[in-house]
C-alpha positions in Angstrom: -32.5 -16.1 -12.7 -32.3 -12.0 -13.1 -30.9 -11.0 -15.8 -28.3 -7.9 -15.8 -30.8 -5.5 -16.2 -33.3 -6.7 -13.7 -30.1 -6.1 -11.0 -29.5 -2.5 -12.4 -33.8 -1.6 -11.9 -33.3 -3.1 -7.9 -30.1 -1.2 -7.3 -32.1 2.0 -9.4 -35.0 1.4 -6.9 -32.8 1.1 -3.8 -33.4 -2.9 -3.2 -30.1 -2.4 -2.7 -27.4 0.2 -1.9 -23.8 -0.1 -2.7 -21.2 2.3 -0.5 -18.9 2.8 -3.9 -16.1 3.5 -1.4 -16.0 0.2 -0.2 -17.9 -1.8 -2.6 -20.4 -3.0 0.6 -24.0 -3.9 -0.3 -26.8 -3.4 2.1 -30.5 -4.8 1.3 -32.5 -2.1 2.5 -35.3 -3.3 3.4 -33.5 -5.6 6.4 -30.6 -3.0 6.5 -28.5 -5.5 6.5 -24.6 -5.7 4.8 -24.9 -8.5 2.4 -22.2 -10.9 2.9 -20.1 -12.5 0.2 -18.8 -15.4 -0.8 -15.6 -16.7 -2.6 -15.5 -19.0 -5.5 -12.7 -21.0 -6.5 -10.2 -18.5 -7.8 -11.0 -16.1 -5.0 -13.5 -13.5 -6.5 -16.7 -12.2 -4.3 -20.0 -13.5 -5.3 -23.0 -12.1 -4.1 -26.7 -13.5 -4.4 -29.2 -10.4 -4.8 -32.8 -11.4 -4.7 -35.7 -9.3 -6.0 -39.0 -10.7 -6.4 -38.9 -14.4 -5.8 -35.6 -14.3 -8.7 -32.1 -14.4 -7.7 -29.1 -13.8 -9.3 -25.1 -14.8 -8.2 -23.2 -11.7 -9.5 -19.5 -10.9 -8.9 -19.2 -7.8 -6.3 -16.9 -5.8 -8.7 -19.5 -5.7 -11.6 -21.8 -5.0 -8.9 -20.4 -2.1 -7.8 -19.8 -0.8 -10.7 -22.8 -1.1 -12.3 -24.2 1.2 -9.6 -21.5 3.4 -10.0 -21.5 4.2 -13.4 -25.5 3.4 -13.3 -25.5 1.0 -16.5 -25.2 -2.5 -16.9 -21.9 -3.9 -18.4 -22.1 -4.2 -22.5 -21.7 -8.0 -23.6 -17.9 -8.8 -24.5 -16.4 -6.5 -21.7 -15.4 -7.1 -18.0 -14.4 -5.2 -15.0 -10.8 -4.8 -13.9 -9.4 -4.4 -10.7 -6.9 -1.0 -11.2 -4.8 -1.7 -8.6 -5.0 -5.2 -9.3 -6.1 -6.2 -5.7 -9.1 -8.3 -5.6 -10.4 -7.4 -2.3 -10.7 -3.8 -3.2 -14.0 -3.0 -4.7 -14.1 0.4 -4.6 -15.7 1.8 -7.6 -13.1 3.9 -8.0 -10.4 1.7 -8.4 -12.9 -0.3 -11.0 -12.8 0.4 -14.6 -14.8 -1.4 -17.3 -12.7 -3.0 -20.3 -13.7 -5.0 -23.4 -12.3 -8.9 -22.5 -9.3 -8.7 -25.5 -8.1 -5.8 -23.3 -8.2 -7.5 -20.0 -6.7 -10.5 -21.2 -3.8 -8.7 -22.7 -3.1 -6.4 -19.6 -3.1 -9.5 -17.5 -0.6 -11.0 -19.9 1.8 -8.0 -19.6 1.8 -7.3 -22.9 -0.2 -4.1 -23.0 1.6 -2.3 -26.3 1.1 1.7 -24.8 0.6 2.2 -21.6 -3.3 3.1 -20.8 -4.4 6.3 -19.5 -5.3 6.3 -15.9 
């Protein structure tokens, strides 16, 4: 298994590419859009593989840990601004600790946030 890291150094060294518009990832070397797939509760997965390891990553952190070119601190988690799960566009991605998340999916978001 990869950890975080190891997917930021392939996506650094252009294993892969993300198109941040779209949140599509190509492997280079095949040029060829990696598809995919949905778990139960309907978020992308994608499996990268570098160097005989592999790792199962949701597409939103994937996209925006090559957008913002840094790998997610532990305790946080990517949110969907719109709130649409099919659109991975970095910019419509923003990175929030997990209390936060949780609270703005309850509704109960005390001031409103800034974006």
């Amino acid at each position: 298994r990869m950890t975080p890291m190891e997917v930021l150094r392939a996506l650094r060294q252009r294993v892969y590419t993300v198109d941040l518009d779209t949140g599509e990832l190509t492997r280079r070397q095949t040029g060829r859009v990696v598809t995919p797939f949905t778990k139960k509760g309907g978020r992308k997965l994608v499996r990268v593989y570098v160097a005989g390891k592999v790792k199962a990553i949701h597409l939103a952190r994937l996209v925006w840990m090559a957008g913002a070119n840094r790998t997610i601190p532990k305790e946080f988690e990517v949110h969907h601004r719109d709130e649409q799960n099919d659109s991975d566009g970095f910019e419509n991605l923003i990175c929030l600790h997990k209390l936060d998340h949780r609270k703005m999916h309850a509704h109960i978001v005390e001031e409103p946030i800034p974006w």
